[in-house]
mmCIF entry with sequence, helices, sheets and N, C-alpha, C, O atoms, coordinates in Angstrom:
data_MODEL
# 
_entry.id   MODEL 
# 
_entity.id                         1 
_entity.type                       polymer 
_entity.pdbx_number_of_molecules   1 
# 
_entity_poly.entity_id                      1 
_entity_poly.type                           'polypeptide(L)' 
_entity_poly.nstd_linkage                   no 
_entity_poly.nstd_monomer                   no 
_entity_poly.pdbx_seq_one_letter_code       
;(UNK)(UNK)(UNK)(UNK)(UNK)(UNK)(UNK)(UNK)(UNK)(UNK)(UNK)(UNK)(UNK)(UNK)(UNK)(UNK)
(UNK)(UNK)(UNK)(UNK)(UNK)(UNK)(UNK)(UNK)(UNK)(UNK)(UNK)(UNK)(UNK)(UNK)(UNK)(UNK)
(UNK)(UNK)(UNK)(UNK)(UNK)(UNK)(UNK)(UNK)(UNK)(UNK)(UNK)(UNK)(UNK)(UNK)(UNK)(UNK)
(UNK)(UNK)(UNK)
;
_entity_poly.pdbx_seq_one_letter_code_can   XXXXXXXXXXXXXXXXXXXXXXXXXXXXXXXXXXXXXXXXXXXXXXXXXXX 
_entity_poly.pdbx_strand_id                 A 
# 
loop_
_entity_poly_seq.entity_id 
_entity_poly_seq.num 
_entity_poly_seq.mon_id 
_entity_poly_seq.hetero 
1 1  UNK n 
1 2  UNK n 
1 3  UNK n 
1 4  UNK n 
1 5  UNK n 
1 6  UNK n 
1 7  UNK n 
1 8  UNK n 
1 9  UNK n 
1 10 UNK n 
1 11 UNK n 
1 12 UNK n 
1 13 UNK n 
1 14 UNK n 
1 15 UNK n 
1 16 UNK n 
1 17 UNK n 
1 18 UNK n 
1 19 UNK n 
1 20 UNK n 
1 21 UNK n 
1 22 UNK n 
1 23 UNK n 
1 24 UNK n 
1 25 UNK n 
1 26 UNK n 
1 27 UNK n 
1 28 UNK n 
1 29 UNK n 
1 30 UNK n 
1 31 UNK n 
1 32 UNK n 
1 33 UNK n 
1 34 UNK n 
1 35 UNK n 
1 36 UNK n 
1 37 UNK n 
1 38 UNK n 
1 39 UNK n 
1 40 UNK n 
1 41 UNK n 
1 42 UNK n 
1 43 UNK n 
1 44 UNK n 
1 45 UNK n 
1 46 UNK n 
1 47 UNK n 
1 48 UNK n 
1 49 UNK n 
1 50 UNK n 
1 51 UNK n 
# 
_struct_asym.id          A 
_struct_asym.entity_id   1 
# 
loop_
_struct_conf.conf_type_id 
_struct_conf.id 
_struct_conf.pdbx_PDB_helix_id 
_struct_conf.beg_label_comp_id 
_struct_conf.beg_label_asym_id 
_struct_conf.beg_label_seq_id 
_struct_conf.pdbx_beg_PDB_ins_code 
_struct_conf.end_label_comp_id 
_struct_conf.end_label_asym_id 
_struct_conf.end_label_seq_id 
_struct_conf.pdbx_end_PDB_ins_code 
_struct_conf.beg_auth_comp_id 
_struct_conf.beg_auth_asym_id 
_struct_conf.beg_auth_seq_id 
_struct_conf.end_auth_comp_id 
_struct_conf.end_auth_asym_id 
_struct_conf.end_auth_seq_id 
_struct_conf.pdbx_PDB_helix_class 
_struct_conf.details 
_struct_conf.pdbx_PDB_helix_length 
HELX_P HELX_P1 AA1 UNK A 3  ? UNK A 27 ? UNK A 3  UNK A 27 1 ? 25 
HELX_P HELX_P2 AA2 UNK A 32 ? UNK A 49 ? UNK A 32 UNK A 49 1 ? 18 
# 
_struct_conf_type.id          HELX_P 
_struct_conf_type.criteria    ? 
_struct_conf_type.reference   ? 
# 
loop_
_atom_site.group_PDB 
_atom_site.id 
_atom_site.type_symbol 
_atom_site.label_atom_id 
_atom_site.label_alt_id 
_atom_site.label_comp_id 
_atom_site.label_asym_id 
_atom_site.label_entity_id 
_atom_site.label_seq_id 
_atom_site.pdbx_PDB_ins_code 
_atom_site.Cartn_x 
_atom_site.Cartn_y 
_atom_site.Cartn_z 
_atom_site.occupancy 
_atom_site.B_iso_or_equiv 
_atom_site.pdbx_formal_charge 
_atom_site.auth_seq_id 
_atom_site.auth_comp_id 
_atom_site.auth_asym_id 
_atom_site.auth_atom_id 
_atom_site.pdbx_PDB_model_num 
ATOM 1   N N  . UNK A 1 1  ? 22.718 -133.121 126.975 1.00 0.00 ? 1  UNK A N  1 
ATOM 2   C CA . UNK A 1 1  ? 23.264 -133.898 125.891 1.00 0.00 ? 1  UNK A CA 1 
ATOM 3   C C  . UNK A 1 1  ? 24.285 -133.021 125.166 1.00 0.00 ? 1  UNK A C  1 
ATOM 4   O O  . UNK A 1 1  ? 24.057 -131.813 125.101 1.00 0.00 ? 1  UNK A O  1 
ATOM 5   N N  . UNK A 1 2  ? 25.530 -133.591 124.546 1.00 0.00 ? 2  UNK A N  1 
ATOM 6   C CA . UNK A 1 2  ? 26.330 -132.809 124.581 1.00 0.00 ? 2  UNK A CA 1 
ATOM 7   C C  . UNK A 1 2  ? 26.231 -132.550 122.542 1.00 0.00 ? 2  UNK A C  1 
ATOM 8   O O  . UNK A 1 2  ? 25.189 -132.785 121.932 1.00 0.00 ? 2  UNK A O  1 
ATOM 9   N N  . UNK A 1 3  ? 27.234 -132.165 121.999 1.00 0.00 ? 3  UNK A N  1 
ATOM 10  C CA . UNK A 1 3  ? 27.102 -131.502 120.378 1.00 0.00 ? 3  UNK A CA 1 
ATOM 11  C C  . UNK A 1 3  ? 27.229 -132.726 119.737 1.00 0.00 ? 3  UNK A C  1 
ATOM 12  O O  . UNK A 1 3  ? 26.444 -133.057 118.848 1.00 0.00 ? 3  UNK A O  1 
ATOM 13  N N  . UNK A 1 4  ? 28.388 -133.613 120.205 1.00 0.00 ? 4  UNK A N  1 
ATOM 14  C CA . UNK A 1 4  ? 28.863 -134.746 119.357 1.00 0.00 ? 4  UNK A CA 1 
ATOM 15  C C  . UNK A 1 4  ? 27.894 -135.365 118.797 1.00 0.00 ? 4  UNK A C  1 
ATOM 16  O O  . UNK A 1 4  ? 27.713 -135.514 117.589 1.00 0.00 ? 4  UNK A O  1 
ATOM 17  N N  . UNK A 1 5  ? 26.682 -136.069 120.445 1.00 0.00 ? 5  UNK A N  1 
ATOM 18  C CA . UNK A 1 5  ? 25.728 -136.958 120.451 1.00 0.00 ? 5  UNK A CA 1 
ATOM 19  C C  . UNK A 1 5  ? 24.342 -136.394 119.603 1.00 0.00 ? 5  UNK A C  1 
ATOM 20  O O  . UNK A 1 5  ? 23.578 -137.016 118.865 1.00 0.00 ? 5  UNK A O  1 
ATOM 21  N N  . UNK A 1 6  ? 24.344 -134.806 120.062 1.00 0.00 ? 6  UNK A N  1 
ATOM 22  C CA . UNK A 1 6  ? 23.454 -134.908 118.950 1.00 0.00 ? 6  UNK A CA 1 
ATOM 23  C C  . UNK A 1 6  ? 23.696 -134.649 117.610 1.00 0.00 ? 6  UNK A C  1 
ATOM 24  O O  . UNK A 1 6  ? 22.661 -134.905 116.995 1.00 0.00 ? 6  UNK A O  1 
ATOM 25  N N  . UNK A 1 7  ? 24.485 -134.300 116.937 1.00 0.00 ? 7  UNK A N  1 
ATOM 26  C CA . UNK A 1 7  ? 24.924 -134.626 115.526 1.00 0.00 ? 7  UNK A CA 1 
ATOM 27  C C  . UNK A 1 7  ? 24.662 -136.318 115.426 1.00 0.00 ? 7  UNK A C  1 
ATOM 28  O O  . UNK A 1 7  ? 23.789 -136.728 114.661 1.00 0.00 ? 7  UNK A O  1 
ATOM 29  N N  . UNK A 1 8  ? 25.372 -137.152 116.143 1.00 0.00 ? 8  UNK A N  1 
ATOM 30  C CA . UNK A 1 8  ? 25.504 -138.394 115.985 1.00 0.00 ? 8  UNK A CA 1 
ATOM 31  C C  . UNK A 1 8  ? 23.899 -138.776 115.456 1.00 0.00 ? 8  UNK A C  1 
ATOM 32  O O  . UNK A 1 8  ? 23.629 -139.402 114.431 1.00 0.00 ? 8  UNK A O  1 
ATOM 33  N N  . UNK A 1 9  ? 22.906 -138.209 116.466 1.00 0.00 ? 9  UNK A N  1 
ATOM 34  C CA . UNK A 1 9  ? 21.815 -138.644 116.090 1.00 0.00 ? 9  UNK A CA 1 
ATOM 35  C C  . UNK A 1 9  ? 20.916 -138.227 114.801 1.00 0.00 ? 9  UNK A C  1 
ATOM 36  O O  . UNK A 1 9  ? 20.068 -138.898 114.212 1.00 0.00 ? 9  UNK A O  1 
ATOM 37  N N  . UNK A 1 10 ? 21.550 -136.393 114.454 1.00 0.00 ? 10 UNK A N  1 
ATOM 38  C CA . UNK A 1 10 ? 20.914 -136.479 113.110 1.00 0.00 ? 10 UNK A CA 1 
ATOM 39  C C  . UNK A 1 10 ? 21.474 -136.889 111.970 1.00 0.00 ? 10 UNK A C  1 
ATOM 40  O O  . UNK A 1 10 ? 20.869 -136.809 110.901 1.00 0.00 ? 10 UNK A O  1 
ATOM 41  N N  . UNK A 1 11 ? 23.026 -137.506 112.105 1.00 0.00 ? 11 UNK A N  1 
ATOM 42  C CA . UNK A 1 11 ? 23.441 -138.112 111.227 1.00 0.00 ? 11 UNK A CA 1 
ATOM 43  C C  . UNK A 1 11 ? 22.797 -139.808 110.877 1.00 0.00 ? 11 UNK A C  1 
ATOM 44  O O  . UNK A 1 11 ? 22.820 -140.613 109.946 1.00 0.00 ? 11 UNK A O  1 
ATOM 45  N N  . UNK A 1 12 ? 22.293 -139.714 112.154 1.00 0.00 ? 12 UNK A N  1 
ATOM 46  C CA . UNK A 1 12 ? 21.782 -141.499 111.975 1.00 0.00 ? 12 UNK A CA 1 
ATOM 47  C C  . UNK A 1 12 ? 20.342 -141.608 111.529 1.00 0.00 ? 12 UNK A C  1 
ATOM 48  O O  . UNK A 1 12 ? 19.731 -142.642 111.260 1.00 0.00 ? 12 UNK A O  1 
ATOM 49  N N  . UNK A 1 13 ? 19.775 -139.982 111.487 1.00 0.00 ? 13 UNK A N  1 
ATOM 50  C CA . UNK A 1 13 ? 18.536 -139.924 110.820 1.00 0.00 ? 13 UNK A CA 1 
ATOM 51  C C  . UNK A 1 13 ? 18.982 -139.269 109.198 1.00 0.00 ? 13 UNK A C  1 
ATOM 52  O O  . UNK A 1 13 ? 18.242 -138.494 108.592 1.00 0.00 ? 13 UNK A O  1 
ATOM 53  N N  . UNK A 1 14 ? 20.175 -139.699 108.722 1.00 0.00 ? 14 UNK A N  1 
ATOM 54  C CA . UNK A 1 14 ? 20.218 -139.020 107.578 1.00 0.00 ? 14 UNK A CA 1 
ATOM 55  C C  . UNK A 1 14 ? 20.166 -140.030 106.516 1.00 0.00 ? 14 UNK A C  1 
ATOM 56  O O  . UNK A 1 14 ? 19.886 -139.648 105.380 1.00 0.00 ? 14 UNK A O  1 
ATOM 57  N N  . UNK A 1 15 ? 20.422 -141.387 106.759 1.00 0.00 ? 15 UNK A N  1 
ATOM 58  C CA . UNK A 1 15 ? 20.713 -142.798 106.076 1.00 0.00 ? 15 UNK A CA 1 
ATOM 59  C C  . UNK A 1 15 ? 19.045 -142.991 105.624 1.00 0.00 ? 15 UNK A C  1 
ATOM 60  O O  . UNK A 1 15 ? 18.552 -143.141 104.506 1.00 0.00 ? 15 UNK A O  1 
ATOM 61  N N  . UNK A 1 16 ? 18.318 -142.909 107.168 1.00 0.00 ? 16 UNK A N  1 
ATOM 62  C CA . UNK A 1 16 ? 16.638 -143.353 106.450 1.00 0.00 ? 16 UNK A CA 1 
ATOM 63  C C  . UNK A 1 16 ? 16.172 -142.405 105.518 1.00 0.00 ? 16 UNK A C  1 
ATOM 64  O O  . UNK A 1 16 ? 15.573 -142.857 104.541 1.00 0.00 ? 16 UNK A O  1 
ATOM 65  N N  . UNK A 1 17 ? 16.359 -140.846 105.637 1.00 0.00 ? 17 UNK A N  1 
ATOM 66  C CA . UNK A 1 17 ? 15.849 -139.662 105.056 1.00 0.00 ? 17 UNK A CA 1 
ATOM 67  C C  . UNK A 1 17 ? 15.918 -140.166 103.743 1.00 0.00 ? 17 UNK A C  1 
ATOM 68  O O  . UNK A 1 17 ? 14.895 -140.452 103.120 1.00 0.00 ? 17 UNK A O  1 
ATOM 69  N N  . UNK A 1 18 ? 17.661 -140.363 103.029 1.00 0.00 ? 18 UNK A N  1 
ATOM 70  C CA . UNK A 1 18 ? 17.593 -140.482 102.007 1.00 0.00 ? 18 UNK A CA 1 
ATOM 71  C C  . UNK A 1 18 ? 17.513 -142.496 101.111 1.00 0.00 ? 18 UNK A C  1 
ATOM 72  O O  . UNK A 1 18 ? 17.619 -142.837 99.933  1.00 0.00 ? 18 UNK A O  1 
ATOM 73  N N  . UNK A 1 19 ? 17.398 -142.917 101.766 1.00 0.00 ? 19 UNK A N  1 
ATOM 74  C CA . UNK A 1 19 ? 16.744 -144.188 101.285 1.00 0.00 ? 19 UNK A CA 1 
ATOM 75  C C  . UNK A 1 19 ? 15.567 -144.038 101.404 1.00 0.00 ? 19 UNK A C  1 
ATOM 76  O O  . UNK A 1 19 ? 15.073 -143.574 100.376 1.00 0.00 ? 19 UNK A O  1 
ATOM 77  N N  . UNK A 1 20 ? 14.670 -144.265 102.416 1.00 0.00 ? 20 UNK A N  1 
ATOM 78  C CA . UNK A 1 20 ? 13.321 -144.185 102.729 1.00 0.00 ? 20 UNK A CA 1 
ATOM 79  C C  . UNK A 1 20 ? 12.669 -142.867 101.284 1.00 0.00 ? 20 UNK A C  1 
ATOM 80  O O  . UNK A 1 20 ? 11.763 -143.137 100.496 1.00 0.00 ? 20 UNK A O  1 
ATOM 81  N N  . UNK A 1 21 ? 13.258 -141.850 101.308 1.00 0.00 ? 21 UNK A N  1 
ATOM 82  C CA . UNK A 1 21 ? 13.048 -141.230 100.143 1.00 0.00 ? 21 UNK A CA 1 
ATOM 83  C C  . UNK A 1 21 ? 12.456 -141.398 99.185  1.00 0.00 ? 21 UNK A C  1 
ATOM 84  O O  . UNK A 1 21 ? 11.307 -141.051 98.912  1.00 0.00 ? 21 UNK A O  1 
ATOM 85  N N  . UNK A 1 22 ? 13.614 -142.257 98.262  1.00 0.00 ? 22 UNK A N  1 
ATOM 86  C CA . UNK A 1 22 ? 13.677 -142.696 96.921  1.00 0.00 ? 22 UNK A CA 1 
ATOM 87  C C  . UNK A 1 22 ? 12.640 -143.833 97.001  1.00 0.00 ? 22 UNK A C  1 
ATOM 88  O O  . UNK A 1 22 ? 11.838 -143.997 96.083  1.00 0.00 ? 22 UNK A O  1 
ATOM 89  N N  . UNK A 1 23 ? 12.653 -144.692 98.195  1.00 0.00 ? 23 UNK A N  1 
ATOM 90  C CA . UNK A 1 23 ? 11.530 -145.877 98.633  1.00 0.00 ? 23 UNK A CA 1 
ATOM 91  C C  . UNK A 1 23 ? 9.898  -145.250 98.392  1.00 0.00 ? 23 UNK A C  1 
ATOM 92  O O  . UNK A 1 23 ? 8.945  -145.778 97.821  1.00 0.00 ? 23 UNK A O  1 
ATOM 93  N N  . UNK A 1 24 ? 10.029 -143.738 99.164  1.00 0.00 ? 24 UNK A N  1 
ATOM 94  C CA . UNK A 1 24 ? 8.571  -143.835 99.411  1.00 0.00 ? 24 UNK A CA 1 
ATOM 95  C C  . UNK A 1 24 ? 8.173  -142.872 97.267  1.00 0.00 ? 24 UNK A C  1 
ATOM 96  O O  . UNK A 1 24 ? 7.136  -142.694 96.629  1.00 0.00 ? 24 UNK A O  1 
ATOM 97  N N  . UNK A 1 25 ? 9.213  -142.656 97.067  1.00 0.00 ? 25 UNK A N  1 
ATOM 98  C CA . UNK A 1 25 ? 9.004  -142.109 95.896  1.00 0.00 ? 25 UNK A CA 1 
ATOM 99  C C  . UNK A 1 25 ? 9.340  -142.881 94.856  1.00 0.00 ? 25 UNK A C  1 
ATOM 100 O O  . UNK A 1 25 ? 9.447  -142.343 93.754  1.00 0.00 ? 25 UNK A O  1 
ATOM 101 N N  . UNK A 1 26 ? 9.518  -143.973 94.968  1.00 0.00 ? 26 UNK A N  1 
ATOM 102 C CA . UNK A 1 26 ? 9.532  -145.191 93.614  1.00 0.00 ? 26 UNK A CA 1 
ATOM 103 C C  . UNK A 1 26 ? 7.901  -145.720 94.113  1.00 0.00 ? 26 UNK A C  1 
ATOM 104 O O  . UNK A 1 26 ? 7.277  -146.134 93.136  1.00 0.00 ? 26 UNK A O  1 
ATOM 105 N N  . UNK A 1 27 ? 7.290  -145.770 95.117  1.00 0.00 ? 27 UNK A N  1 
ATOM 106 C CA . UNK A 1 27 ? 5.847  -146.380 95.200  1.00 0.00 ? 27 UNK A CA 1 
ATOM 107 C C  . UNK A 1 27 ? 4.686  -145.244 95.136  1.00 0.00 ? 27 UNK A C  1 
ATOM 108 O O  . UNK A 1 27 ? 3.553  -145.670 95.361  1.00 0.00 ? 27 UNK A O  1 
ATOM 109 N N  . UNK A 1 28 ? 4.822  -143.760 94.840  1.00 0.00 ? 28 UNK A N  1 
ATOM 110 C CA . UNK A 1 28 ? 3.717  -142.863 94.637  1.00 0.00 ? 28 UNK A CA 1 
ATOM 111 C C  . UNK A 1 28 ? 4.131  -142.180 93.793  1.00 0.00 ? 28 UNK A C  1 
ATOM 112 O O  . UNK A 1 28 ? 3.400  -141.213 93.579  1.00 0.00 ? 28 UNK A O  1 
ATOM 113 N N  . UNK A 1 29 ? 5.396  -142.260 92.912  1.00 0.00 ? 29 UNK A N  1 
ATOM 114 C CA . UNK A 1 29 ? 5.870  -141.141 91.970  1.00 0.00 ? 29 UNK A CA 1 
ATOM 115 C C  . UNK A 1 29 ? 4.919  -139.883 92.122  1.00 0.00 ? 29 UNK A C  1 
ATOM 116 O O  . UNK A 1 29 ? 3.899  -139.605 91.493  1.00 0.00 ? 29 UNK A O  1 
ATOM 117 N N  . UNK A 1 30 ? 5.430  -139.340 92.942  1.00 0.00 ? 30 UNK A N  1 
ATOM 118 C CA . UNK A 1 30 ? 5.047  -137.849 93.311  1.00 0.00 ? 30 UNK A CA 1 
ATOM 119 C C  . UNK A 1 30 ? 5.906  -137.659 94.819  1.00 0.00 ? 30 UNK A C  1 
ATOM 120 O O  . UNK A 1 30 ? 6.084  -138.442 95.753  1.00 0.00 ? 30 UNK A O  1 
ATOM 121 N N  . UNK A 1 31 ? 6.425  -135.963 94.537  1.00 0.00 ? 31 UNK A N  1 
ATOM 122 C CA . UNK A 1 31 ? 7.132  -135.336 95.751  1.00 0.00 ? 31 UNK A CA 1 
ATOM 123 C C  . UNK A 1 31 ? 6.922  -135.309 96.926  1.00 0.00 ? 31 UNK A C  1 
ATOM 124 O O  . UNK A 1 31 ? 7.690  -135.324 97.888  1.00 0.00 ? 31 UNK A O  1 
ATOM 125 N N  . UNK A 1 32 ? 5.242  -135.243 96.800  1.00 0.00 ? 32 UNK A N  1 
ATOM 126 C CA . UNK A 1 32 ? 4.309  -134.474 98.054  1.00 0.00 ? 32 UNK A CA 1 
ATOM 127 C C  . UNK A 1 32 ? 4.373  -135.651 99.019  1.00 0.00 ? 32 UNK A C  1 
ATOM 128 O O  . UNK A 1 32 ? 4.510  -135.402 100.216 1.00 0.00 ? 32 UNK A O  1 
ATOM 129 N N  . UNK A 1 33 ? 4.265  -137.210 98.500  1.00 0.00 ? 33 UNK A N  1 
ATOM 130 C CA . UNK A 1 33 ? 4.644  -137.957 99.512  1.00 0.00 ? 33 UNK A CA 1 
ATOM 131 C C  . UNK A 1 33 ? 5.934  -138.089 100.428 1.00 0.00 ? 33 UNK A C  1 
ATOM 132 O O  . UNK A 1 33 ? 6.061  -138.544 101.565 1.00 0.00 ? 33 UNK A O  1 
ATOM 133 N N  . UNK A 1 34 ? 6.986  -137.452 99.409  1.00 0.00 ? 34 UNK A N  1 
ATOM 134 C CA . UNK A 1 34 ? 8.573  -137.540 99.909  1.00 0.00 ? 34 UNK A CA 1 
ATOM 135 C C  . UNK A 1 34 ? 8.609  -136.722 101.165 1.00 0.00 ? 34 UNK A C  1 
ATOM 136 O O  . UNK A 1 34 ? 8.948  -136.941 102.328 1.00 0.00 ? 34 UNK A O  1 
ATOM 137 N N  . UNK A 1 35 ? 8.113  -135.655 100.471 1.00 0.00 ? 35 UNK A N  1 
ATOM 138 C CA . UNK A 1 35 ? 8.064  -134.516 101.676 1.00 0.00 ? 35 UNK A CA 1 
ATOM 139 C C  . UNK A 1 35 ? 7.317  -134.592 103.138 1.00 0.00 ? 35 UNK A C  1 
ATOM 140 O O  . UNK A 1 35 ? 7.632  -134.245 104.277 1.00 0.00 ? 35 UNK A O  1 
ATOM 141 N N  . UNK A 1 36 ? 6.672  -134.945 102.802 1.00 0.00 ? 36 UNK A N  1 
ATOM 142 C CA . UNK A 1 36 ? 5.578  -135.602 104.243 1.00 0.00 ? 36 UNK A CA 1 
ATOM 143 C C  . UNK A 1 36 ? 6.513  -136.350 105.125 1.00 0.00 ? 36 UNK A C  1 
ATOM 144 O O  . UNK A 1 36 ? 6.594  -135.926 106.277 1.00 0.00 ? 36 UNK A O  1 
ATOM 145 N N  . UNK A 1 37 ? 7.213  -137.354 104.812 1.00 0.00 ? 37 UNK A N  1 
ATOM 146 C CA . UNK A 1 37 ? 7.724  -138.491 104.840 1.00 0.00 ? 37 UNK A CA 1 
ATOM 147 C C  . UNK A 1 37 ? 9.005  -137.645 105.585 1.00 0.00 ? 37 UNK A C  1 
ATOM 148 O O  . UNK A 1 37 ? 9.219  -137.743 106.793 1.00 0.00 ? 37 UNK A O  1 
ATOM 149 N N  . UNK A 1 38 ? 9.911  -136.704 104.566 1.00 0.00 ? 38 UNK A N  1 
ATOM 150 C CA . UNK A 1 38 ? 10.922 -136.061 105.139 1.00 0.00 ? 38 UNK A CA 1 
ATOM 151 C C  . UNK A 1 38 ? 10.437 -135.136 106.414 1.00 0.00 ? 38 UNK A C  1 
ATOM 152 O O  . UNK A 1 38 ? 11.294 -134.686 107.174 1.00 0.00 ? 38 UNK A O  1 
ATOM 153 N N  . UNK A 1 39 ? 9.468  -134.949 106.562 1.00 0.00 ? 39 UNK A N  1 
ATOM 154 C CA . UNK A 1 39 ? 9.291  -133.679 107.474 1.00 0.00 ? 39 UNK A CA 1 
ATOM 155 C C  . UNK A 1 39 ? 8.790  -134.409 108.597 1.00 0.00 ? 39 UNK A C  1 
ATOM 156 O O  . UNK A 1 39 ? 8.939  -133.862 109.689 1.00 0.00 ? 39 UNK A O  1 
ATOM 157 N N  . UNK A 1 40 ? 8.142  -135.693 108.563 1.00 0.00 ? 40 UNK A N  1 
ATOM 158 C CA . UNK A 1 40 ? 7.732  -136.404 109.488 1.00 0.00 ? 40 UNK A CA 1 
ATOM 159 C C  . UNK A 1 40 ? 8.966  -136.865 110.554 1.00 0.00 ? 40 UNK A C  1 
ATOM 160 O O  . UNK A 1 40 ? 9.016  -136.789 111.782 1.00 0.00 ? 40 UNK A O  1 
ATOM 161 N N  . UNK A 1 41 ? 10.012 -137.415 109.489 1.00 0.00 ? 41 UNK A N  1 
ATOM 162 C CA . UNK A 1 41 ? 11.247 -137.971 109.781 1.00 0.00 ? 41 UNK A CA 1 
ATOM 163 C C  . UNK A 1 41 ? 12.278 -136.902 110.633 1.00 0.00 ? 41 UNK A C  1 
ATOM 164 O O  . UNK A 1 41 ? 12.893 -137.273 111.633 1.00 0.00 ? 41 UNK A O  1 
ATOM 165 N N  . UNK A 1 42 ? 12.346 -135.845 110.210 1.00 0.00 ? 42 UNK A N  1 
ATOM 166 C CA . UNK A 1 42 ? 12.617 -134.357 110.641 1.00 0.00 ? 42 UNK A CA 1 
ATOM 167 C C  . UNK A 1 42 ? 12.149 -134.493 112.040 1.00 0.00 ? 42 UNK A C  1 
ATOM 168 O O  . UNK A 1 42 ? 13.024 -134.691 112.884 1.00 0.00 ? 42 UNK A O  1 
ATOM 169 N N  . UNK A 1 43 ? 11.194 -134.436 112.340 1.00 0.00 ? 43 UNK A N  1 
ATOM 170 C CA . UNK A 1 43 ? 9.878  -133.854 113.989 1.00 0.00 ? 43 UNK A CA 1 
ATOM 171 C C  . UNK A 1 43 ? 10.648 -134.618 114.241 1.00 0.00 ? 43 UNK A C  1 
ATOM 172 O O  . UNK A 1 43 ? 11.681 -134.148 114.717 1.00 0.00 ? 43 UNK A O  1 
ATOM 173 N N  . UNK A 1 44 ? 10.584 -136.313 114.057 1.00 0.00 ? 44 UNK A N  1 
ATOM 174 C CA . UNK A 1 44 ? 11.070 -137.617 115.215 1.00 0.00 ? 44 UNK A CA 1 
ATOM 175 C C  . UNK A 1 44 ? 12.742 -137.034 115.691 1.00 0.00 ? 44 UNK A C  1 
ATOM 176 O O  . UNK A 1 44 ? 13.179 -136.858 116.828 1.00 0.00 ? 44 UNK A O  1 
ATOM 177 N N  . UNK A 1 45 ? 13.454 -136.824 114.307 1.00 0.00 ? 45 UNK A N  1 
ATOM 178 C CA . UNK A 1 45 ? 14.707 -136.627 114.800 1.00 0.00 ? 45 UNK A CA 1 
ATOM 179 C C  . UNK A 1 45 ? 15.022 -135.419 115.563 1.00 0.00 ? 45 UNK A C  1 
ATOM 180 O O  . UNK A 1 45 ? 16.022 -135.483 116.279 1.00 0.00 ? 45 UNK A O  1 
ATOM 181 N N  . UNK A 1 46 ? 14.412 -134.426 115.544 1.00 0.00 ? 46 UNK A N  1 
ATOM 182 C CA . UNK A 1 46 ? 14.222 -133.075 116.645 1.00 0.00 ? 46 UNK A CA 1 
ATOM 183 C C  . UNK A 1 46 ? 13.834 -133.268 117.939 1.00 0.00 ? 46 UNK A C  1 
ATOM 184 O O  . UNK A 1 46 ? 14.039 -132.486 118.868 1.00 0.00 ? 46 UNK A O  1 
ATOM 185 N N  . UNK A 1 47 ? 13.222 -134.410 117.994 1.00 0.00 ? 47 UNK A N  1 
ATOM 186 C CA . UNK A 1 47 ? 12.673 -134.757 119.773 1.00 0.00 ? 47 UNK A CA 1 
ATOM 187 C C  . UNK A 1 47 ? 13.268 -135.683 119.793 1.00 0.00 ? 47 UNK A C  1 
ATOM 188 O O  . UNK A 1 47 ? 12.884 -136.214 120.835 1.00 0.00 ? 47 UNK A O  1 
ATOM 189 N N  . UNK A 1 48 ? 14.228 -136.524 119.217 1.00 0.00 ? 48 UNK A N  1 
ATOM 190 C CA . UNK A 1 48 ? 15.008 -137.414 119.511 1.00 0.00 ? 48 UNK A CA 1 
ATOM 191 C C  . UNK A 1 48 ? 16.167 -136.526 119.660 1.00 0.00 ? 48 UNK A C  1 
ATOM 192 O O  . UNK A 1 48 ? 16.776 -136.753 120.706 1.00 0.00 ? 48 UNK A O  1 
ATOM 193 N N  . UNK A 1 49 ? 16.528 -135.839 119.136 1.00 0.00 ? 49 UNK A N  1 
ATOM 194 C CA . UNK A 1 49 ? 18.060 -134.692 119.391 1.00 0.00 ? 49 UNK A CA 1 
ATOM 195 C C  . UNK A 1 49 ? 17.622 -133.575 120.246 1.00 0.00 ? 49 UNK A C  1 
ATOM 196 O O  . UNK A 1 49 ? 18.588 -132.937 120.663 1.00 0.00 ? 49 UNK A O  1 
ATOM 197 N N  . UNK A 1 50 ? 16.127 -132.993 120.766 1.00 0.00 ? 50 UNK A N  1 
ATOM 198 C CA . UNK A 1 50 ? 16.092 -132.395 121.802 1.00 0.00 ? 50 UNK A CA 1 
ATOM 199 C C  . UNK A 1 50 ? 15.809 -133.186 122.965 1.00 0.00 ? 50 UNK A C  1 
ATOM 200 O O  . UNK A 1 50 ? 15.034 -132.460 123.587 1.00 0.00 ? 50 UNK A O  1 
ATOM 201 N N  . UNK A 1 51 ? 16.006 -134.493 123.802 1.00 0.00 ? 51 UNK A N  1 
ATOM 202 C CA . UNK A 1 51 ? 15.837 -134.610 124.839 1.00 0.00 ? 51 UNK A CA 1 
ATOM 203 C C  . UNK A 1 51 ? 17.446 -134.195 125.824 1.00 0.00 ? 51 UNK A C  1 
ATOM 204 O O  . UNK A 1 51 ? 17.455 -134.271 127.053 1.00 0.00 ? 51 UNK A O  1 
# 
């Protein structure tokens, strides 16, 4: 897979990161859920940009 495509793909995981965000942190007002949430989102997009 070449540089473009995978940028392409962590750019297309960058739209949910930061909506999904503010989403999962307007329904638990607290970080610790954001973060979970971001780091979860992180793994998927790393094995989606390492195949």
């Amino acid at each position: 897979m070449n540089l473009s495509r995978r940028l392409g793909i962590l750019v297309f995981f960058a739209v949910p990161a930061i909506i999904g965000g503010g989403i999962v942190y307007h329904f638990f007002h607290s970080y610790i859920p954001v973060c979970i949430f971001e780091i979860a989102l992180l793994l998927v997009a790393g094995g989606c940009a390492g195949k």
